[in-house]
N, C-alpha and C positions, 0 to 999 in steps of 0.2 A: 504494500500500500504506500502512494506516493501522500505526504503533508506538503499542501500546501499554505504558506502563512501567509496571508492576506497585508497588503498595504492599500488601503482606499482612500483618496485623493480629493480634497478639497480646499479650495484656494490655495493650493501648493504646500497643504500641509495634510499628515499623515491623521488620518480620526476614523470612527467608527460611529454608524447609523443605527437608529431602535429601528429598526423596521421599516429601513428605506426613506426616513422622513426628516428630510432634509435641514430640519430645525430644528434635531434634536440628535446633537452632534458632539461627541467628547476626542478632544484633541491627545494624542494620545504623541505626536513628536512634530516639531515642527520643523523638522531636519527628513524626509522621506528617504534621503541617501543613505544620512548613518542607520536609519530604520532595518535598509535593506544591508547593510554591513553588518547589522546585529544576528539578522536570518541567517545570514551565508555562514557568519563566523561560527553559527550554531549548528551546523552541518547540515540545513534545509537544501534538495536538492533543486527544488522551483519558488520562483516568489511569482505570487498571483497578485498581480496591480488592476487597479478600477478606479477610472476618470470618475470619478463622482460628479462632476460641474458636466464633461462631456455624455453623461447618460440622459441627465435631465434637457441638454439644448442640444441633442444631435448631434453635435460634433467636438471633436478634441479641446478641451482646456488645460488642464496640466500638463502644455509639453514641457517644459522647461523641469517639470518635478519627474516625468516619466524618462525626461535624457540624462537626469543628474542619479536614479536607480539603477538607470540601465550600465552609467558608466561605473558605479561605486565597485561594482562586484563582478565576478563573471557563472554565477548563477545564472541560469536561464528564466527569464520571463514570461510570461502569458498577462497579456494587456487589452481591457474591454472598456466600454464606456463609450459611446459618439461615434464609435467609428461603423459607417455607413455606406462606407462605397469602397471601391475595386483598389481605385490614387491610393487612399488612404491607409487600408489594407498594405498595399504595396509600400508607401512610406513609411511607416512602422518595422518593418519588417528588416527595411535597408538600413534604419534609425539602432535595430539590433534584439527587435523585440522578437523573440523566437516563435511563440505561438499570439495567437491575432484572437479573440472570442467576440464573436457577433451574436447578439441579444434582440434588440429590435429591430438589426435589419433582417435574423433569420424569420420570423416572421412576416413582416412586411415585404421581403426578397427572398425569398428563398432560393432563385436564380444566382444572386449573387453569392450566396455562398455556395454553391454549387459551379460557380464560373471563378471562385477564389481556390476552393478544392482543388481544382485543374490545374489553377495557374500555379500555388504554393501548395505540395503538396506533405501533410503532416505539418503543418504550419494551421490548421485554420480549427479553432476548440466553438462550437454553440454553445452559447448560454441560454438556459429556459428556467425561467421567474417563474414562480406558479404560486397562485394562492387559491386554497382550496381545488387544486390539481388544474386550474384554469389559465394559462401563460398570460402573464403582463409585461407591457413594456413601457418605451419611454419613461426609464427611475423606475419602474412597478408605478407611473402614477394614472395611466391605463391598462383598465382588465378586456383581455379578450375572448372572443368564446371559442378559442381551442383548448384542447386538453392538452397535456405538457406529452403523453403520450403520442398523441398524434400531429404533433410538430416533430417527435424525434422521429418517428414513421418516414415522416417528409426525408430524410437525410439519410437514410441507411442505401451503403453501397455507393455513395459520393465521393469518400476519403477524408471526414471528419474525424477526426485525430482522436477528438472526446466530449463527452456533451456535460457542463457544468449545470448541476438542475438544485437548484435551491430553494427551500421550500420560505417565502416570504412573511406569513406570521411567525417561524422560529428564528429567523435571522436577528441576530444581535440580544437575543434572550436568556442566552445559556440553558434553554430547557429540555436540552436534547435534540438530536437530528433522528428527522420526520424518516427510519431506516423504512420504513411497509412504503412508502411511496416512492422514495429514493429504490429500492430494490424493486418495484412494480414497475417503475422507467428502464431499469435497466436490464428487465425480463420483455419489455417488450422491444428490443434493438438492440443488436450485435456489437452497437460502439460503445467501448468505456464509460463509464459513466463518474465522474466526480461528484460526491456530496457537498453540501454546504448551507448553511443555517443551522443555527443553536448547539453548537458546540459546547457541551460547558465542564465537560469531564474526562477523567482518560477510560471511561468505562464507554462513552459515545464512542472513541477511537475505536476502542474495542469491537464494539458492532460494527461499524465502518471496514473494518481490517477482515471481521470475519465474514461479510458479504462477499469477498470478494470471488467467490462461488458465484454467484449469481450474474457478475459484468460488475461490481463496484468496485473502480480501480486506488480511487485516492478520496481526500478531503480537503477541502481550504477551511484552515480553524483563522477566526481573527481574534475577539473579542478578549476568549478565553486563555491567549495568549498574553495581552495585554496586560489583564487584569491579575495574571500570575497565577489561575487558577488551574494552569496548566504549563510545567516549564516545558521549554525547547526540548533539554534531554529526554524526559519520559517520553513525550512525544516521540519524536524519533524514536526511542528506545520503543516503546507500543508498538508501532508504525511497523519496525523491523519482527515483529512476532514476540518480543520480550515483555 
């Protein structure tokens, strides 16, 4: 099972969301770089970044915090938030960002990740929000009427690397990761699948680590990091089967 430790970006500082809700925000470093030097130097193998400003207005805001991550370390990246076209896609990528995650444009375009697949191949991760198993986009601050199952549908046999599916009332809660939906996504599609929302324990990891029967590859923990109720090492050390 791979951890991924979450940096989410807002006015070019590292913080953490209750539920996607933009106004209720704990700054957690206002340095994003040395953030991402604290992951690497803790033996995290990927750092999962999220334009927070670019999710909500469509396109990239933090570039200056996402170029000064990507230089700090040579950890590999995976970078979502605004990015909504092909350019973009493509600019990121040549910027050093290793994997690219499209949210509302997979949705809204499903072509284009499907003509990104092609063109970057093993480069290109779906995100799919869901609350009460229904994908939202734009920030989660519209719900749409698919089911998170039948957008990953959309994708199978394209070349998506892996589909991050997070369940949006557990996000930033610490109350546990939603594993019966998270394992229900990843029983219906062939591709990897990443958990994410309510991390709050290494006994979550633990369920996490032992789905991986079923297609559940990894986790992005943030909150629970942070907040120390979870160190680096155990992590990893779980992560690895210990």
């Amino acid at each position: 099972m791979i951890i991924y430790p979450a940096i989410d970006l807002k006015n070019g500082k590292c913080v953490r969301l209750y539920k996607g809700d933009m106004s209720k925000d704990t700054v957690y470093n206002d340095n994003p770089s040395d953030q991402a030097m604290t992951w690497a130097r803790a033996g995290f193998p990927w750092i999962h970044v999220v334009d927070l400003d670019g999710a909500f207005s469509g396109k990239s805001i933090n570039h200056e915090a996402v170029r000064d991550i990507i230089s700090a370390t040579d950890v590999p990246v995976q970078l979502g938030g605004g990015i909504r076209s092909l350019e973009q896609i493509e600019s990121w990528l040549h910027e050093g960002v290793s994997r690219v995650i499209l949210g509302t444009a997979a949705l809204r375009d499903p072509d284009l990740v499907k003509r990104a697949c092609y063109e970057f191949p093993d480069q290109i991760v779906v995100g799919i929000d869901a609350r009460k198993g229904m994908v939202a986009v734009e920030g989660w601050a519209e719900q749409s009427d698919m089911q998170a199952t039948e957008l990953a549908k959309i994708f199978e046999d394209v070349g998506v690397s892996a589909i991050i599916y997070t369940d949006i009332d557990r996000d930033g809660t610490g109350k546990g990761v939603n594993i019966i939906s998270t394992i229900s996504l990843a029983g219906s599609t062939s591709i990897p699948v990443i958990a994410s929302g309510g991390v709050g324990s290494l006994e979550d990891l633990e369920l996490v680590r032992d789905a991986a029967q079923y297609g559940v590859s990894g986790v992005v923990v943030g909150k629970a990091l942070y907040d120390g109720r979870i160190s680096p090492q155990d992590a990893i050390k779980t992560a690895a089967g210990g």
